[in-house]
N, C-alpha and C positions, 0 to 999 in steps of 0.2 A: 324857338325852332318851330316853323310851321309845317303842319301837317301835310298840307298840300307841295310843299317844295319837294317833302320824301318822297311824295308819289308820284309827285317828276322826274324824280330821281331812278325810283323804281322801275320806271315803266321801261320796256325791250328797244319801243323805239321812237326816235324823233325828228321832226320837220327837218328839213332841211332849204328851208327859206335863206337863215342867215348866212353872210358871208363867213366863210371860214380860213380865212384870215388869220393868225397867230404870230402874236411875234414874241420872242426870247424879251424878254425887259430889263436885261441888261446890256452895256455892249464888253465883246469877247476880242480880249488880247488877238495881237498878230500871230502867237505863239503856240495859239491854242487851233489856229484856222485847220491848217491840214489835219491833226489830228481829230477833229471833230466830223471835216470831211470824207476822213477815211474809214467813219463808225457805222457799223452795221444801227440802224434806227430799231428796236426791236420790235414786232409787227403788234404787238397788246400796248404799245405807248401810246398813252393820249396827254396832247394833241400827237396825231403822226406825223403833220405836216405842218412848219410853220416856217418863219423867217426869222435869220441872228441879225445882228450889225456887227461889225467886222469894224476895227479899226487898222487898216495896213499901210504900210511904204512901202511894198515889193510890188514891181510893175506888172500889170495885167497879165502879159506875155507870161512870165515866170512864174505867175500863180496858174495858169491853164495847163504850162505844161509841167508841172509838179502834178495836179490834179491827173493829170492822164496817167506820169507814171504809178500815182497811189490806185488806177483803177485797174491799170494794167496787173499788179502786183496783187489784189484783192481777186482778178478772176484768174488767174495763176495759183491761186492760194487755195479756191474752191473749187475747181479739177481736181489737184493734188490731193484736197479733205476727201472728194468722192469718189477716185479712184484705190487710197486707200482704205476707207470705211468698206468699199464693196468685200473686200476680200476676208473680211471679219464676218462673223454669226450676226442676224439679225438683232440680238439680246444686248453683245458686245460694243454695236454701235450707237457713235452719241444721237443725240435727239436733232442735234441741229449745228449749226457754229456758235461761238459760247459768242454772246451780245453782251451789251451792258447798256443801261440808259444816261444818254448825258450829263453832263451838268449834276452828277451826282456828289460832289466837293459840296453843291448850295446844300446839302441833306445833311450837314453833320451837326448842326448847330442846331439842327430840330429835335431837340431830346426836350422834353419837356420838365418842369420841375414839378415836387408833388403837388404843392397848390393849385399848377394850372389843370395837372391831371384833376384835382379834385372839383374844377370846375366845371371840369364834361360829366364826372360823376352827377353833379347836381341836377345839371339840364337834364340826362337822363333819369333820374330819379322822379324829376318834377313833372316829366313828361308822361310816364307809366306809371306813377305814384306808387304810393308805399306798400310791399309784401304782406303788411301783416295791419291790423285794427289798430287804432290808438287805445290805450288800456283805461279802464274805465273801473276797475275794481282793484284791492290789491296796493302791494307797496307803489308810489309813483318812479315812474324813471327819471333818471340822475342826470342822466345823457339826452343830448338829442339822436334821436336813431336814424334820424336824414343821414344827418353827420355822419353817423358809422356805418351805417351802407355808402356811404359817397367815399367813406377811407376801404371798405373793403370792396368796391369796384375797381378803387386803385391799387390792392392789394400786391396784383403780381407775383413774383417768385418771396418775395417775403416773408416771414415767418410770421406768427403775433406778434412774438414778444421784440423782431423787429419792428413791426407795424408801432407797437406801442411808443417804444423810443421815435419814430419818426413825428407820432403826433403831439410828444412832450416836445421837439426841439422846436416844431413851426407854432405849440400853441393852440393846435386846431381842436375841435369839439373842446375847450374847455369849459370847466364849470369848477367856481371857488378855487382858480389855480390848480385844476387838477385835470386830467385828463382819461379815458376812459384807460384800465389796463389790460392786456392780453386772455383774461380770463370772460372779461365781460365782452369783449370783442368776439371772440370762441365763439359766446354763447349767440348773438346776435344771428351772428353766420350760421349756425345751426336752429334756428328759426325762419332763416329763410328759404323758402319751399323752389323749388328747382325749375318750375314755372315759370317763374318772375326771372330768374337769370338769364334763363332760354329768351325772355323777351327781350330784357337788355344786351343779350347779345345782339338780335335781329334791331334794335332801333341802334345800338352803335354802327352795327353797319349801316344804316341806312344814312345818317349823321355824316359820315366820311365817303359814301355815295354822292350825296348831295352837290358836295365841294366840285365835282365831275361834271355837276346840272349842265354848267355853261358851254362845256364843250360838243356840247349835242351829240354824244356818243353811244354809241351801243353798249352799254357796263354791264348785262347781265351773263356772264360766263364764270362759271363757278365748275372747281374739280372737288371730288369726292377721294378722302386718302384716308387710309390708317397708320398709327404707328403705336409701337409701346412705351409708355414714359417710366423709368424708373420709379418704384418705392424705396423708403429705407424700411420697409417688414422684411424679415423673412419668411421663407416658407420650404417646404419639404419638397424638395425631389430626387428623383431615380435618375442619376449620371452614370455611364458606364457600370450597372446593374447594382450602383453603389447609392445605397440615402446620402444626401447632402442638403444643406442648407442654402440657398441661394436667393439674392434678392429680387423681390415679388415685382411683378411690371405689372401695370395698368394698360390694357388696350382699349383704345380708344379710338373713334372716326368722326373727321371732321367736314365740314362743308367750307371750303373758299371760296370767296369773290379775287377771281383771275388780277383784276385791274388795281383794288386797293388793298392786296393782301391782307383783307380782313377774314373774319370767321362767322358764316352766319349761324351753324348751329352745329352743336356736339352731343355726340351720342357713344355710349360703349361699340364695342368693336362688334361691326354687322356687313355685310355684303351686299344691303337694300338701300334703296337708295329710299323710301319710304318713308324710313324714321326720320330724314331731313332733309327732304323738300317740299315739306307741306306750305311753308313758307315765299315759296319759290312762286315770280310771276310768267303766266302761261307764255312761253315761246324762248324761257332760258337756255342756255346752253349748259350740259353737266358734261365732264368727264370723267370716267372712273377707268380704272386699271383692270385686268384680266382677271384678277381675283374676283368681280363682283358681278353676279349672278345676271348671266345674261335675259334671259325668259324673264324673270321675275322683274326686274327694270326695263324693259323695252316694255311690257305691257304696264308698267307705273305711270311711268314716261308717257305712255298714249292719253293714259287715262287724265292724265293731268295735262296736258298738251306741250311738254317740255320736251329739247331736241337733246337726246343722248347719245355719246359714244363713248361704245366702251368694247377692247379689242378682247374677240371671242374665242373663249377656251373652255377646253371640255364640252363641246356640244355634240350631242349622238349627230353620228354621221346621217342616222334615219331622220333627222328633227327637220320639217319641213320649213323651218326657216331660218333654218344655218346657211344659204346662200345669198336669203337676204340681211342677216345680220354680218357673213364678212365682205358684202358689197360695199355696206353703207359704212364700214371701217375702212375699205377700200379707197373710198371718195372721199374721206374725211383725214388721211393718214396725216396729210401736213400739219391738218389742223389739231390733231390728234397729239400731235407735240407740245403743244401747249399746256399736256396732264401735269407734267414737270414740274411745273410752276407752283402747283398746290402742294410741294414739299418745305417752299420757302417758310411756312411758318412754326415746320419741325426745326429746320436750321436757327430760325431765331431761339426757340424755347431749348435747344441747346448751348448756341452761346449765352444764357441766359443762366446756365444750370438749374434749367428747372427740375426739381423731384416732386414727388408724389410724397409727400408724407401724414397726408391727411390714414387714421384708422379705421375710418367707416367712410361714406360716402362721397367716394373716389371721384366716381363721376363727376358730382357739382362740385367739385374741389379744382376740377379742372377747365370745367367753364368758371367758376370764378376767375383762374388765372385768364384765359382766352377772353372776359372781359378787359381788363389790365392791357392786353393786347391790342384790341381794337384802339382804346386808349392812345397807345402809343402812338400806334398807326395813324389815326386821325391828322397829330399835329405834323409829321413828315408829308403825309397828302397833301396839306393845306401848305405847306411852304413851297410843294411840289405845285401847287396850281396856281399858288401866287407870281411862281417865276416867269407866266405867259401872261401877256393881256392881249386885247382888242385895241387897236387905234381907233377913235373917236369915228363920226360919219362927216 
């Protein structure tokens, strides 16, 4: 992986020389034609624009005038959505009409298996190299440690002592038929300092960025979200004036990239957007929710030259620029819908049943998993970007 391609990847924005031309690279049943033409495109897909082939027998005439009633029926559909949404609390109503992106049946077969995951572990390992010194004094290690940070990138919702069984069935880091066990895996993870993770989080994204280069698109919009992830501890609280034992949550905040539902970086739970966008190149898009401190991130956001929206609450009415922060939430409201979107990777680590059961350091417990993630992510991208090409010149 070259260096230079990320930072093509990276960058806010690009030429627009090329033709932008795309076409579907497969051809799509008779069966599927209307349906697809009656799909809302959802406005964050790239490409937006491209061309299917179509295989039909139905004559022209019948295929134009089906298409008119699918359009007629679609602007009949959204009257009705906003005339009723009007009559609802602003809170109440939905963000948008619920989209989907095509062609989403090609997506399912992109599950990747542990080996192939372990082979993005590698590249990223080889690329930021190793956390910690090679040992020089002291018992020699038994293991290679590549190997066991490349199985605990792919680590995931997984336990050790699952992790363990997964690396006796494929074989991998072995040495004299044997393979590392769950105790020395532990210990490895707990030598690795929360730095190094933070970075492999930000080159995984950039990794599954890349896959995008070709579409010459704008990919830097990224939402700012929290959520709490379950522990198995407990802990003491006060319920209806009564002590009970209840289980412990982890709050956490993450940073997404809008376009490849990755995670560029994780932090305990904060309302600044400072602890994770230093990372961030100047003219990104961030959105964050009403929760997050408006003053303190508009003036971050300046200072870094990143364009933020985030819709304002609690601002003194005397604050001299509470008319320009609900202007520019004003101007931005459609776009501002888009926050939504940075939920999707609480929805995954739910189907996923992810817990927290790390007893100490929670945090990197949890960017460990949100590596595993990007992970995933990657090979769906890549099946996602394979299904478009260029026709030759």
């Amino acid at each position: 992986m070259e260096r230079k391609v990320i930072e093509k990847a990276k960058s806010c924005f690009y030429s627009k020389e090329q033709p932008r031309a795309w076409f579907y690279s497969r051809i799509v049943r008779e069966q599927q034609l209307f349906p697809l033409c009656g799909q809302d495109i959802p406005s964050i897909m790239i490409p937006g624009d491209f061309f299917v082939i179509f295989t039909v027998k139905i004559p022209e005439e019948e295929i134009i005038a089906v298409l008119e009633d699918c359009a007629f029926d679609e602007v009949a559909q959204r009257a009705y959505s906003q005339e009723r949404n009007a009559l609802r609390s602003e809170k109440e109503r939905p963000w948008a009409l619920r989209t989907y992106r095509p062609f989403r049946g090609q997506l399912q077969d992109a599950k990747p298996s542990f080996k192939e995951m372990l082979r993005i572990a590698e590249e990223i390992i080889d690329e930021i190299g190793m956390p910690m010194s090679s040992k020089s004094r002291g018992r020699r290690r038994k293991y290679d440690w590549t190997q066991i940070l490349a199985v605990l990138l792919c680590k995931g919702v997984r336990s050790f002592s699952d992790l363990e069984r997964e690396l006796r069935d494929i074989g991998y880091c072995q040495v004299d038929g044997r393979t590392p066990c769950d105790s020395e895996l532990h210990y490895v993870y707990s030598k690795v300092p929360e730095e190094w993770l933070n970075n492999a989080l930000e080159l995984l994204d950039d990794k599954v960025t890349v896959l995008y280069a070709k579409f010459d698109e704008f990919l830097n919009e990224f939402v700012i979200d929290g959520t709490g992830i379950a522990c198995d501890t407990l802990v003491e609280r006060e319920v209806a004036m009564d002590k009970r034992l209840v289980k412990e949550t982890e709050e956490i905040t993450i940073l997404t990239r809008i376009v490849t539902n990755t995670i560029r970086a994780v932090t305990s739970h904060t309302n600044k957007i400072a602890a994770l966008s230093a990372s961030l190149e100047p003219g990104s898009i961030v959105y964050g929710d009403p929760e997050f401190d408006v003053k303190a991130n508009y003036s971050d956001a300046e200072e870094r030259k990143l364009d933020i929206v985030v819709k304002p609450k609690n601002v003194e009415a005397s604050c001299a620029l509470r008319r320009a922060y609900m202007e520019k939430y004003t101007m931005n409201k459609d776009r501002y819908g888009r926050r939504k979107l940075g939920e999707r990777p609480f929805g995954n680590a739910e189907k996923r049943s992810l817990k927290c059961y790390y007893r100490k350091d929670k945090e990197k417990g949890m960017k460990l998993y949100f590596c595993a993630h990007n992970i995933f992510a990657y090979f769906s991208n890549e099946k996602w970007c394979d299904l478009f090409a260029r026709p030759p010149n």
